[in-house]
N, C-alpha and C positions, 0 to 999 in steps of 0.2 A: 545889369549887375556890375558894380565897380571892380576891377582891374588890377591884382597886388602883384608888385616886383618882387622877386626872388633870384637872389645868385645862389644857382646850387649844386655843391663839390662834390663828389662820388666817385670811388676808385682806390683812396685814400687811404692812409691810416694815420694816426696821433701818435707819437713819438717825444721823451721828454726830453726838453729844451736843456741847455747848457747851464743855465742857471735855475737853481730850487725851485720848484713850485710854478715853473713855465714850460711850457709844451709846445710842439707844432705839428700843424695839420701838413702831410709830406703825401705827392705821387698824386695819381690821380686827377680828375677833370672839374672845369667849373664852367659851368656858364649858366644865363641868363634868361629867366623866364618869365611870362605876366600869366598868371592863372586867375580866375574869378575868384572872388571871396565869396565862398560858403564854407555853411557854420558846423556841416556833418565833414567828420574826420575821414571817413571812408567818401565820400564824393570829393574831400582834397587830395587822398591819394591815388583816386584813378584820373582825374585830371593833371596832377602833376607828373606822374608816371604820363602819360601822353603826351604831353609836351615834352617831357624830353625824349623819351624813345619813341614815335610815333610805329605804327605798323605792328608790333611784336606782341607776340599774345602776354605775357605775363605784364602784371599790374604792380602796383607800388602797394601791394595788400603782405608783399615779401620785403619790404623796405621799414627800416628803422628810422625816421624822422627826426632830427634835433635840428636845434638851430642854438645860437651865439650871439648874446649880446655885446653891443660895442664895447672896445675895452677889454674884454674878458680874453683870457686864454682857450685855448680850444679844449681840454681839461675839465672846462665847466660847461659845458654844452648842454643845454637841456631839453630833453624827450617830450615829443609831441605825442602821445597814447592814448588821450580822448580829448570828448567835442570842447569840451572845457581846456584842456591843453591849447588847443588848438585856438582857441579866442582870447588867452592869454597871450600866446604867439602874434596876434597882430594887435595886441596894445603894444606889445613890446616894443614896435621900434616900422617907422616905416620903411626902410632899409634893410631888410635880412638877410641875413646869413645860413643858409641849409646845407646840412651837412645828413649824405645819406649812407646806411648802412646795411649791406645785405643780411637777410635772418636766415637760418635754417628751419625745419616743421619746427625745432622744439621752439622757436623764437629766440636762440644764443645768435651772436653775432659773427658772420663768417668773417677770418679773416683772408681775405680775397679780394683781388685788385682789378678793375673794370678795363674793357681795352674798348678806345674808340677813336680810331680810323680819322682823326681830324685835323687839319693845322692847327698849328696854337697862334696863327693871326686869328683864326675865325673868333677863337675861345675869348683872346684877349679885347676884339670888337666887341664880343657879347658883353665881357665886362663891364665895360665906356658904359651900357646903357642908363637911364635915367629915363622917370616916370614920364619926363619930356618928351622924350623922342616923341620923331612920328611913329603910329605903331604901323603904316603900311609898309616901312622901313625896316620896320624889325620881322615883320611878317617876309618881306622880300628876302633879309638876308636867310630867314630860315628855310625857304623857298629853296634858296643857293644852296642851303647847308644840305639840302635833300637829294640835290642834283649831285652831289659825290659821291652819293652811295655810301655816307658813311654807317660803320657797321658796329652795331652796339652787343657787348659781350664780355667775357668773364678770361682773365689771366689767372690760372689757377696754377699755386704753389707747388714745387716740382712734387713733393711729398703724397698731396691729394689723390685720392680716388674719385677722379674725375668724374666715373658713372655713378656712384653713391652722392655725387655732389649734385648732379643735374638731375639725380630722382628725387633729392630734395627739394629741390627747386621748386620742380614742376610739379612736386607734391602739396609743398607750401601755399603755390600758386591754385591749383587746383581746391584747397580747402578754403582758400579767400575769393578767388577771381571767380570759379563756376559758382560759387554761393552764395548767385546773387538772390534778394528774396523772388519768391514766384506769388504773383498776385491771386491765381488758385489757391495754394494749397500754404498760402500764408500762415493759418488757425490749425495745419495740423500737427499733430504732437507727436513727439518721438522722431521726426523727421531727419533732423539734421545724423544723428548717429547713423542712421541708414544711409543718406546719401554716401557721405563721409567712407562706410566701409565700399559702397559698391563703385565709388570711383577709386578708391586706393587700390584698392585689389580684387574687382572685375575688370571695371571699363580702362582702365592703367593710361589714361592720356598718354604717359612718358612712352610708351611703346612708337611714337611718331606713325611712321606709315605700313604698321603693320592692321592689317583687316581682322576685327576680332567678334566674334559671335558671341552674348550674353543674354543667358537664361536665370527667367524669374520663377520662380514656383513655389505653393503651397497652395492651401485648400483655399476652397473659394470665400471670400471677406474679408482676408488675411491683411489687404492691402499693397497686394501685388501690382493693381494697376495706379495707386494711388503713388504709391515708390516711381513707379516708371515713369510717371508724367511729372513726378517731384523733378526726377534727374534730366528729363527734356527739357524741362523748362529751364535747367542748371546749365546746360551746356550747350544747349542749340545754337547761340549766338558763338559759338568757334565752328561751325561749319554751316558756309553758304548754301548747300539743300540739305534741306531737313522732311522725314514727313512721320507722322506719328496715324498710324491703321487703328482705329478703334474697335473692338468687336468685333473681331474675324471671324470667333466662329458664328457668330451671328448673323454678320454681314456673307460671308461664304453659304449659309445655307439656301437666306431669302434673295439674293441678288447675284452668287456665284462665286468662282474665284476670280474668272475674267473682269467683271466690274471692280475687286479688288486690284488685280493687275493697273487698269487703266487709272485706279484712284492714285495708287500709289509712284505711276512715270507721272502720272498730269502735275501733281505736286510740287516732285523733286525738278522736275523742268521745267514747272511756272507754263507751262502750254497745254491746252487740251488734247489727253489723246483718248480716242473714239475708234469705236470698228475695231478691236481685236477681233482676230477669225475664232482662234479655239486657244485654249490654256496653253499649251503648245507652243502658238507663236509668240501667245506676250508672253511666256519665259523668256527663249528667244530674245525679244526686244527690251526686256528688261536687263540679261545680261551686255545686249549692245549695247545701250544708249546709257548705261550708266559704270560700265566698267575703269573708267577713269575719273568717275566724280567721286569726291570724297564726301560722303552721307552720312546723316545719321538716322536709323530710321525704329523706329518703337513698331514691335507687330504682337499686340495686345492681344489677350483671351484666346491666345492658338489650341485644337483642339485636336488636329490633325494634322498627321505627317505629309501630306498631297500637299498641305497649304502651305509648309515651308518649301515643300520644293519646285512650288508655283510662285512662290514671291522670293525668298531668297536661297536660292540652291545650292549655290556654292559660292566662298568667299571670294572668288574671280570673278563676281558677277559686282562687283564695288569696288571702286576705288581704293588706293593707298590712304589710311590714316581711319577707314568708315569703322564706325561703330554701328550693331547691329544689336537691338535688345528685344527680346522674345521671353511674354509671358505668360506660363500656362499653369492648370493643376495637374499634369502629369510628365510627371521626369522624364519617365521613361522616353515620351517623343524628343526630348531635351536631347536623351545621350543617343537615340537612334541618327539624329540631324545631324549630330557632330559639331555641337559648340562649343566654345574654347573652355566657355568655366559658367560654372551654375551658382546663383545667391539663393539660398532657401529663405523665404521671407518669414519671419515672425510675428507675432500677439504682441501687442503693449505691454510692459511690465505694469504692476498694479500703481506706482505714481502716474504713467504715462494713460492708464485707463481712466482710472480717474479724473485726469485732466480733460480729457474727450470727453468724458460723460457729462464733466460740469459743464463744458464749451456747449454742448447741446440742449445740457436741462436750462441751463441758468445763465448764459451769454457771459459765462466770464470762467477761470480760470479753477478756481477751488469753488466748492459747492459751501454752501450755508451750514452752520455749525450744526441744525435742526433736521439736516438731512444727509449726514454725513451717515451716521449707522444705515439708511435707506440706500444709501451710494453705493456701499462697500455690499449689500445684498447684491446689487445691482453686476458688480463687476465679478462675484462669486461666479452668479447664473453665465456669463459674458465669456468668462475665462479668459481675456484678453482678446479677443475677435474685434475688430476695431467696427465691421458690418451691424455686431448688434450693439455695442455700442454706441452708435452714431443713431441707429435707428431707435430702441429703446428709448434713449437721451431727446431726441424729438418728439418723441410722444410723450414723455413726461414733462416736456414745459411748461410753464406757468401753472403747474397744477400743485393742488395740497399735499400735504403729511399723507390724511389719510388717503388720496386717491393712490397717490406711490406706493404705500402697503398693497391698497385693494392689488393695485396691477400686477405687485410681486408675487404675492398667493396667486393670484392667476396664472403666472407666467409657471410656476411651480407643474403643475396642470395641462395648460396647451402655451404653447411655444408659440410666438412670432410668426402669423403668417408670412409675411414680407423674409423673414430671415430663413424660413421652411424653403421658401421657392428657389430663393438664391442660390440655395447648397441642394438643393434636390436638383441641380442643373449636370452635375458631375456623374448623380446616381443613374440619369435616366440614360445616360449613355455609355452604361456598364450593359454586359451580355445578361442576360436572363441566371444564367450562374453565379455571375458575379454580384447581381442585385440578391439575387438568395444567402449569399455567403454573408454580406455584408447586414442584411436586415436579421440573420441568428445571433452574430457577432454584436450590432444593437440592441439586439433584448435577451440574449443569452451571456455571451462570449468575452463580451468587453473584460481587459484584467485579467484573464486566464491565458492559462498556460501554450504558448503557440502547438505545440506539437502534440498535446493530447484534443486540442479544437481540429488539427488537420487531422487528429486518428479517427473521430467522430463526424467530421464532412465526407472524408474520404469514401467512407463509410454509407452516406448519402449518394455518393457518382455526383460530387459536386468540383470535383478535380479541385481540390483548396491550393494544392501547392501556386497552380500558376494564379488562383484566383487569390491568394493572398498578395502574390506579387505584384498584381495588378491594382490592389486595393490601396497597397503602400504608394506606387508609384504615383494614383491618382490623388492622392495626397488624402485620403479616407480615413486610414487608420496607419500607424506607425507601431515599431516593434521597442520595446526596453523591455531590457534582460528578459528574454525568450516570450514577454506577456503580449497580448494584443491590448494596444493604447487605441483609444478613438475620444474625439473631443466632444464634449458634452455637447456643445450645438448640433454638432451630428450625428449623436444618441439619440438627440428628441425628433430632430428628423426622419429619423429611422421611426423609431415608435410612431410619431404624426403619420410616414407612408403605411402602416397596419394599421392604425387610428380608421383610414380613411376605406379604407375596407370596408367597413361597417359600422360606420362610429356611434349607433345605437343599441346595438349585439354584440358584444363580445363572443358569443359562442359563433358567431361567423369569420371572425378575424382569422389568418393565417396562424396565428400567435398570441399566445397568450402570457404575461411575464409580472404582470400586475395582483400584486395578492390578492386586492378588491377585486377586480373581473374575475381568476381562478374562482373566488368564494361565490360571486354571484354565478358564473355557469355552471358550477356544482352543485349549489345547493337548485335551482332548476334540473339536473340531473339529464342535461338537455346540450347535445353536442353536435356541429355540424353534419348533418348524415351518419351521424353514427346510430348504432342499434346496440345499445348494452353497454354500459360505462363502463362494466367492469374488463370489456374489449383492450382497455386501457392500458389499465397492467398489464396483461398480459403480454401486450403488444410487445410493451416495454421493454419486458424483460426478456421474450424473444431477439428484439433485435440486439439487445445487450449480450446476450448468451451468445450469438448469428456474429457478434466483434471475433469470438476465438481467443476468449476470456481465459486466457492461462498466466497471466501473472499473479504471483502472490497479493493477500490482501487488499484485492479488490471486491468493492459491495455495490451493493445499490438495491435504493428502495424506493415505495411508491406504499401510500396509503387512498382509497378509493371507498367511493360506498360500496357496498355490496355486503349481501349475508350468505353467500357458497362459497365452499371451496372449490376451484378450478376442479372440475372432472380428471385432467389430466395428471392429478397429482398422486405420486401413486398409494399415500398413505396417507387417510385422512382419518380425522373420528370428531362427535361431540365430546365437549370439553375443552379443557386448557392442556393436557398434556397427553402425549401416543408415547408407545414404546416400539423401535422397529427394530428390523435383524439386520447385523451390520453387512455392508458389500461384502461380497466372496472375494475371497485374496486375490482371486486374479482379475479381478475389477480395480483391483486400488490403485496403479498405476495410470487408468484412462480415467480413475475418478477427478474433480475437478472443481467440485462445490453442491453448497445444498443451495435447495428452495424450501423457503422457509412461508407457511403465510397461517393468519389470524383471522377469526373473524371476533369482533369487540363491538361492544356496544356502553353508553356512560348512561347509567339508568340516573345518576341526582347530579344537580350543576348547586352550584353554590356562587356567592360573592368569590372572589379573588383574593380580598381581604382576610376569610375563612379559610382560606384553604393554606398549607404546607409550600413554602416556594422551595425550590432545588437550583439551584446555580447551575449551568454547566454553560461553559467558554462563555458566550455572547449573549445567550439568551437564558431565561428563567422558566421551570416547568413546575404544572401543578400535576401532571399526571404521567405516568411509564408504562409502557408495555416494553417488555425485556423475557428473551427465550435463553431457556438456560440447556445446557446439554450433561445428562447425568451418565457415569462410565457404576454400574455396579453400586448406587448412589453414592459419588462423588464428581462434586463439579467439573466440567473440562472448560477451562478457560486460557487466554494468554494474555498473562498482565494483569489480570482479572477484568480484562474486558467482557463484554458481551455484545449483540444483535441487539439495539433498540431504537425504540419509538415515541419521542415526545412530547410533551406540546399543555398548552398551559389556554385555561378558559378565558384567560384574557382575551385572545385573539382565535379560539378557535371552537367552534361552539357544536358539538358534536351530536346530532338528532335522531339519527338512526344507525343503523347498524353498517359499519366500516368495516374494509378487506386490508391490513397489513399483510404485505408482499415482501418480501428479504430475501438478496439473493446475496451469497456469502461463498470465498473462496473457499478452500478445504481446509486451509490451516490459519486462516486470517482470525477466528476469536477461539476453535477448540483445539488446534494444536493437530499432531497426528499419532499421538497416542493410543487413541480407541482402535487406529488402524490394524491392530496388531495384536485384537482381543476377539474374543470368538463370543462375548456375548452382546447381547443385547441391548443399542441404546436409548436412554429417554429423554425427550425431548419436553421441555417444561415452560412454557408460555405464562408467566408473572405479570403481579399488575401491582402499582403502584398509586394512591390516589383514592379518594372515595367517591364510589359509584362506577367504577371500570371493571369490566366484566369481561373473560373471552367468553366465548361461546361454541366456537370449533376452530378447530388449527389443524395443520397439514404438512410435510416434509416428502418433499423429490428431491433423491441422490440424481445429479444431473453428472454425465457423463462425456468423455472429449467426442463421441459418435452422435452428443447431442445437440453438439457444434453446427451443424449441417441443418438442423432443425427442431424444435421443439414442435410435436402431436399436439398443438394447440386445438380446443374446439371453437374459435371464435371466425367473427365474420371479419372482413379488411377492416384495419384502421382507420379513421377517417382523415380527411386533411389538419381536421386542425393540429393533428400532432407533428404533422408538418405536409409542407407542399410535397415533400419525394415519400416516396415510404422510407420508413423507419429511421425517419429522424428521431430524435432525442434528445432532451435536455435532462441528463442527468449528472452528476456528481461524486467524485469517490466520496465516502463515507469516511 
């Protein structure tokens, strides 16, 4: 590689000359240098930054580059800023002239003067040189120039904020010099803004020899280990032992911590070490043997709090300057450990998935114009998860249109084996509580309300409070404004773990949340050990009643087959409408809601198209059941609401004879008007729709002493309505 001369000044500033339009270059240092000629800009500036300051970590990636044609004033200096600059620069003149300029992050130019420690015989020798020389001669005097110690550094203006100037710096530096590319993780997208935040303000270089602990976390695919070995690979090369622990908690199960122990001294000290006795001593020996080394060490997939304090226990067990990074899916071990600052890692924004997905499908960067609507399905189901991404996108290469459809509608259906396992790694090492909480919250919970989900677990002896907290920390589910968030990948995982329950029976699964499955183990009429579907309802509204049901305008219902009315109801009759005798005054105060129930039958089904639609909020009905309550025949309503039931043939195709169940607070639709009448009310069961029938209806005054228990006649629930008794999925109305 041929050899280019360079005289080059730094320290400097330009200054206008005496007469118009003339300048000088004033202060400052010059000497002389031979660098290789190469044609990439970035390998001329860390070569040239070497040669002059040899030793010092910061590079010429913080330097502003000009040079000066013969003749010219210093005025007209012209900027080296890419590879093309850079090869115009040496047609320009075999002889040049460089002129360097310190930048700050934003790239403006400091004005700030260089101090180096040199005689100016030495400088003015370097001058003299010439392509002639011998170069062992030039090599000898830079030899000398080293043997003084001289010391290269910054004269800063008395004005300066000295520390805002050198966190510049070393900021600047740190966005050019640790950014070197990494031959891994070359192809992956979204990278550099990550690094970028987690060395500016985690891993903080400029902090010098301060020992700093940093935690990576979020759910498992996120790209938490893919970040970590981004940034090893970025920085490793500034400190002489490095070692990066793969799979800890993997490696800690199958092989122990002690073999982690000895992985992690063999490394950093380049010598094999063997024969730990007990975890014990290699703590021990890992705080001796390395408490004065400056390290960096990555301790990947941590699962357990024993493991950090068998590998890194405390920041005196490292050297001055080590950086220490740890990453895991649960915070919580994060802030138990006591590390200095935690990065939460995030999902691809939808340019950045995209880019991954094409990188996968189609070896290049943007995908095909023909399967760009197929992408963007792609990256819906994804939601930024870089795991299914990456795995998705390899299964669809080289494949057609249609096979990407096919796989889409499939994926709709059953979820990604590979991407099921990954994230069920988190789930299996939740408690039996916590896996319960988590798998309602997947097929019930998601999107609702935090505080009426803990009033309903609690409810269970599922203790939500801590098992919520435990669910957030593991990075499972997340809270906004008061609702329970969980990511769609780990939605379908949940349903895949009750999937695999019984993935031919629905009516054996733990849960059921699937309209299709509801429809098919109903219409079988056929429930896991249960005896009597209409056991159902009842249950229901037991344990609903068994909450201590005294707020206003709370309901809930439940429609089931069945052609009786519960025994326990205390007024029943055939027909669509009873008349009963209102509570005794001195009941009204423990009173507290009715039970209202139906039994209906739809004797003619018609087209869809035949029938009467009725709008209401979200959905469309072709048929109503609605109970009206009459004071002396006039309506009691409020709002002119009422108690109904409805549902349209489209989707729901009614064969035999149904039980509507309504349990309704005391003044939630009739107000408490009748309260304070001495006759008699009627209760009126309406239908709406052709071929809808009641058949017999029923009304229990349920009382606060009914709180403690409803006289049910049924036998135990069965599991499927949930694993604890008296789970429930129900809903205000």
């Amino acid at each position: 590689m041929p050899m280019v001369r360079f005289r080059c000044s730094y320290g400097g500033r330009i200054i206008p000359g005496s007469h118009e339009k003339s300048s000088h270059y004033i202060g400052g240092v010059t000497r002389v240098v031979f660098i290789e000629r190469v044609s990439s800009l970035s390998d001329f500036r860390t070569l040239l930054f070497k040669a002059l300051f040899p030793g010092t970590l910061i590079d010429g990636c913080c330097l502003s580059i000009k040079y000066l044609l013969p003749g010219k004033d210093p005025d007209r200096l012209i900027s080296v800023t890419t590879d093309q600059d850079l090869h115009e620069m040496y047609q320009a003149n075999s002889k040049l002239q460089l002129f360097l300029f310190l930048l700050d992050e934003d790239g403006d130019e400091y004005d700030l003067e260089w101090n180096e420690c040199v005689s100016d015989t030495g400088m003015e020798d370097d001058m003299e040189y010439d392509m002639e020389d011998d170069m062992k001669e030039y090599e000898q005097k830079e030899l000398e120039r080293g043997q003084k110690e001289e010391k290269v550094g910054l004269r800063l203006p008395s004005s300066s904020d000295e520390t805002n100037v050198i966190k510049s710096i070393v900021r600047s530096t740190a966005k050019h010099t640790l950014y070197t590319s990494s031959k891994v993780y070359k192809g992956f997208v979204g990278m550099d803004s990550r690094i970028d935040d987690l060395l500016h303000n985690y891993i903080c270089p400029w902090l010098g020899d301060e020992v700093r602990t940093i935690g990576i976390h979020g759910m498992r695919g996120i790209g938490k280990t893919t970040v970590a070995r981004a940034v090893y690979d970025h920085i490793c090369q500034n400190f002489e032992h490095t070692c990066f622990l793969s799979n800890v908690r993997e490696m800690s199960k199958r092989d122990g911590l002690i073999s982690l122990q000895e992985k992690l001294l063999s490394r950093i000290l380049m010598e094999k070490i063997r024969n730990i006795e007990d975890e014990y001593n290699g703590a021990a020996m890992i705080e001796r043997r390395l408490c004065k080394i400056r390290v960096l060490v990555v301790m990947d997939d941590v699962d357990q709090l024993i493991q950090l304090e068998n590998l890194a226990g405390s920041r005196d067990w490292f050297g001055p300057g080590s950086r220490i990074l740890i990453t895991t899916p649960d915070v919580h071990l994060l802030k138990a450990h006591g590390v200095d600052t935690i990065y939460s890692a995030t999902g691809l924004n939808c340019d950045e998935a995209l880019q991954l997905l094409s990188l996968k499908a189609f070896k290049k960067s943007c995908p095909p114009e023909d399967y760009l609507e197929l992408c963007h399905h792609i990256l819906g189901y994804a939601q930024g998860l870089p795991l299914a991404l990456a795995i998705i996108g390899s299964f669809l290469f080289g494949r057609s249109t249609n096979e990407w459809k096919s796989a889409i509608d499939r994926l709709k259906n059953k979820p990604e084996r590979n991407i099921v396992d990954v994230l069920r790694i988190s789930f299996d090492g939740l408690r039996e509580t916590e896996k319960e909480i988590f798998l309602h919250i997947a097929c019930f919970y998601k999107g609702k309300d935090r505080d009426r989900v803990t009033e309903i677990l609690d409810y269970c002896q599922l203790y939500p409070v801590i098992g919520l907290s435990v669910l957030a920390d593991k990075s499972l589910i997340a809270m906004s404004k008061n609702k329970l968030v969980m990511h769609d990948m780990l939605q379908e995982m949940g349903w895949e773990i009750v999937l695999r329950e019984s993935p031919y029976n629905p009516g054996k699964r733990s849960r059921l949340w699937s309209h299709e499955d509801i429809n098919s183990v109903l219409k079988k009429n056929k429930l896991n050990d249960f005896q009597g579907f209409n056991n159902i309802a009842y249950a229901m509204l037991e344990a609903f009643v068994h909450q201590g049901i005294t707020k206003a305008r709370e309901t809930f219902q439940i429609v089931s087959p069945g052609s009786n009315i519960p025994k326990w109801f205390r007024h029943r009759r055939v027909g669509d409408s009873l008349t009963v005798p209102l509570p005794s005054h001195s009941n009204n105060n423990r009173f507290i809601g009715f039970a209202l129930c139906a039994v209906f039958v739809l004797h003619e089904h018609h087209r869809v198209d035949e029938l009467n639609i009725y709008q209401f909020k979200t959905f469309n009905a072709t048929h109503h059941l609605v109970c009206c309550l009459k004071l002396n025949g006039r309506k009691l309503e409020v709002r002119g609401r009422q108690p109904a039931f409805r549902f349209s043939e489209e989707f729901c195709q009614i064969e035999s004879d149904h039980l509507w169940l309504f349990y309704v607070s005391c003044d939630k639709y009739f107000g408490r008007e009748w309260q304070n009448s001495r006759s008699k009310i009627e209760f009126l069961f309406q239908t709406r729709g052709p071929g809808l029938k009641v058949k017999k209806c029923g009304v229990h005054f349920i009382y606060g002493q009914d709180v403690g228990g409803l006289n049910l006649t049924m036998t135990q629930p069965s599991r499927w309505i949930a694993p604890h008794e008296h789970l429930i999925d129900f809903q205000k109305i």
